[in-house]
C-alpha positions as CSV (number, residue, x, y, z in Angstrom):
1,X,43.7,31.9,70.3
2,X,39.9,31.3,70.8
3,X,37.6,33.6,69.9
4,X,34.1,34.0,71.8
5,X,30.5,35.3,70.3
6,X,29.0,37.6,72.5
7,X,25.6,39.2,72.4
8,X,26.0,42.6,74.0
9,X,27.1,46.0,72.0
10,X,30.5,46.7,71.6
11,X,31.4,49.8,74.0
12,X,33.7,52.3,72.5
13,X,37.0,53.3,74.7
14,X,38.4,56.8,74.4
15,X,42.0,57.1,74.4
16,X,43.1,59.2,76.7
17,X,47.5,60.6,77.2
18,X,48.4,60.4,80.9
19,X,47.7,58.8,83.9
20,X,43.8,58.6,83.9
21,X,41.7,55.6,83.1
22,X,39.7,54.8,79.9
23,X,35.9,55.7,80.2
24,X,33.3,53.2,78.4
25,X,31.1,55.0,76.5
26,X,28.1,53.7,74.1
27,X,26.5,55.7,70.9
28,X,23.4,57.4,72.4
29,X,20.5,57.4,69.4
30,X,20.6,61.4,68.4
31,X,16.9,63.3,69.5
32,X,15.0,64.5,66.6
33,X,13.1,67.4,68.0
34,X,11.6,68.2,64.3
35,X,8.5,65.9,63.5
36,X,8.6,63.8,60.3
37,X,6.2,63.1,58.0
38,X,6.3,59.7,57.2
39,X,3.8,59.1,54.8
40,X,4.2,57.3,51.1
41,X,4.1,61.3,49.5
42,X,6.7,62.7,52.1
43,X,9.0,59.5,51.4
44,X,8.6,59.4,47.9
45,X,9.8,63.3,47.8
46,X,12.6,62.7,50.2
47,X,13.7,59.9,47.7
48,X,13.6,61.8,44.6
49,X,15.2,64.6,46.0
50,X,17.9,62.9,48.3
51,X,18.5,60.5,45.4
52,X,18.0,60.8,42.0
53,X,19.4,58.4,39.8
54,X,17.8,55.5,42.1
55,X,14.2,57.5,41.4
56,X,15.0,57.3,38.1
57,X,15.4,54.2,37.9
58,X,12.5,53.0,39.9
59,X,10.3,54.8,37.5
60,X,11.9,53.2,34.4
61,X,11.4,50.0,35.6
62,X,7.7,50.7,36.4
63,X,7.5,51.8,33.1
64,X,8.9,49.0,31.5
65,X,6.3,46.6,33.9
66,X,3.7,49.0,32.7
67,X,4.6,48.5,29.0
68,X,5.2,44.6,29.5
69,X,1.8,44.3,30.8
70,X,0.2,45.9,28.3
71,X,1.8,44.1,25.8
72,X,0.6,40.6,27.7
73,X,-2.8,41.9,28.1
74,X,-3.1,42.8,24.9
75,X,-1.4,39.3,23.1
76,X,-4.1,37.7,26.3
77,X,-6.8,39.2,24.1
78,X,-5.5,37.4,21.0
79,X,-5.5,34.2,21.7
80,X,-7.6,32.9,18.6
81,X,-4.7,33.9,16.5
82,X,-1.1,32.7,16.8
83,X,1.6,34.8,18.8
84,X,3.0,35.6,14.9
85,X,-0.3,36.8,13.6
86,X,-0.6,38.6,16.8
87,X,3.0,40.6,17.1
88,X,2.3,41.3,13.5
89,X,-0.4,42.9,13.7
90,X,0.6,44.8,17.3
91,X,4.2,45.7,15.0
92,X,1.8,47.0,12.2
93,X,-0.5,49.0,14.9
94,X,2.6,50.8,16.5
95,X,4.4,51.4,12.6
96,X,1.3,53.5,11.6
97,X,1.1,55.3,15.0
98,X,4.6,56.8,14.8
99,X,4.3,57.5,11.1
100,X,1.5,59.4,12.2
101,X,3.4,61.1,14.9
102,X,6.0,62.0,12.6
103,X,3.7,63.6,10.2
104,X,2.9,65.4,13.0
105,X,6.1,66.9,14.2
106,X,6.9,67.3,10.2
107,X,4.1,69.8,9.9
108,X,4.5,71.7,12.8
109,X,8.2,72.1,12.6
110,X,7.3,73.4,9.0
111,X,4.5,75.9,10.4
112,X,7.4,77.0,12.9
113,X,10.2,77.3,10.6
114,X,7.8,79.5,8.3
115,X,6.8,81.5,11.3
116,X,10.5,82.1,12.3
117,X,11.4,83.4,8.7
118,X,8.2,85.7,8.4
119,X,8.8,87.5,12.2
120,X,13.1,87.4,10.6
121,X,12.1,89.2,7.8
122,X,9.1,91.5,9.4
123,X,12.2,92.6,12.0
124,X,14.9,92.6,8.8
125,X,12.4,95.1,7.0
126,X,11.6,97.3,10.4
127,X,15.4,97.6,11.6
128,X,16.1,98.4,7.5
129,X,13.7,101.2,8.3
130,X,10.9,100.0,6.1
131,X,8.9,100.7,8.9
132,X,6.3,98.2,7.3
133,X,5.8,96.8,11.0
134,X,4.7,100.1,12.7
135,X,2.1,101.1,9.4
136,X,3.8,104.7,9.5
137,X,5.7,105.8,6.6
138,X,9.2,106.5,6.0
139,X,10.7,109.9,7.5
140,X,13.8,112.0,7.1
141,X,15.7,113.1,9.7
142,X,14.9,116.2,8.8
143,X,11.3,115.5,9.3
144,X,11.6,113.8,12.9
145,X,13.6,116.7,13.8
146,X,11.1,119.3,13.3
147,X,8.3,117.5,14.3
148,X,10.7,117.3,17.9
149,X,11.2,120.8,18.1
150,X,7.2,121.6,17.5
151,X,6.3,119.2,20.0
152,X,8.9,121.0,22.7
153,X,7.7,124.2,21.6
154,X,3.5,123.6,22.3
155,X,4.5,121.3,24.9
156,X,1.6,118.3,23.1
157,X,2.5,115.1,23.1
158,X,2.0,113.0,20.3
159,X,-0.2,110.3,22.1
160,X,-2.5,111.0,24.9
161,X,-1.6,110.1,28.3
162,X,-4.6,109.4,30.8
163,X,-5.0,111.8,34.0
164,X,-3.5,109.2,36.2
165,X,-0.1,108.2,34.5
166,X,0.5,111.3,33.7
167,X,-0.3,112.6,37.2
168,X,2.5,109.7,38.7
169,X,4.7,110.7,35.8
170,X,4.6,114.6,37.1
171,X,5.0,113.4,41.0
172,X,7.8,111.1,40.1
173,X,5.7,107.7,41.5
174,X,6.4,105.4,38.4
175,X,10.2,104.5,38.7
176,X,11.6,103.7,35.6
């Protein structure tokens, strides 16, 4: 059997149980009633948030583009010198940059893993109830208890409270 080319659309046929006769119909384009933004930003976002992985990729090949042309600018600029001398001395420029860099992160890692053992030991010492952190000294229970019952009895609190906190404390306005 022979088969023909045509140019038109294919039509779609329902199927349809009974006595009644197929219908033709053809896919109408769906209305947008919602405007869309179609420039290079609004795109670019709908990429990277639709997908992903592809955006991701994109920019690591830009990257790599970015880096290769640098690299060919910069071997461009040493031409008097042969490509050897040339990645030699680019190998040597990018050895000493990261050994720099790590000295870098070396010291600060050090200045933060002193940091985290002083503010261990500060809260070590104030939970031990050195109270070396607060610059008060050492009480007895004894002692807190009667300085409570003083304080309930004259009705003074130990630190001042300004007119207007204590005003929304007294009215209930401050929710804890």
């Amino acid at each position: 059997m022979a088969t023909t080319k045509t140019t038109t659309p294919r039509k779609r046929t329902t199927k349809t149980t009974g006595t009644r006769t197929p219908r033709a119909t053809t896919a109408k384009p769906r209305a947008t009633t919602a405007k869309t933004d179609d420039s290079i930003v609004a795109r670019t976002g709908r990429t990277i948030k639709q997908r992903p992985y592809t955006s991701a990729a994109i920019a690591t090949g830009a990257v790599t583009v970015a880096a290769a042309a640098a690299a060919g600018a910069y071997l461009l600029s040493r031409r008097d010198k042969s490509f050897k001398e040339a990645s030699e001395e680019l190998t040597t420029k990018v050895k000493d940059g990261f050994a720099s860099a790590t000295e870098t992160v070396k010291g600060g890692l050090a200045s933060a893993t002193d940091t985290v053992k002083d503010l261990s030991q500060r809260g070590t010492d104030y939970f031990k109830g050195d109270g070396s952190d607060t610059g008060t000294e050492t009480r007895t229970q004894q002692q807190i208890a009667e300085e409570a019952l003083t304080l309930k009895e004259t009705g003074a609190a130990k630190s001042p409270i300004d007119e207007l906190s204590a005003t929304e404390i007294k009215t209930g306005a401050v929710a804890y």
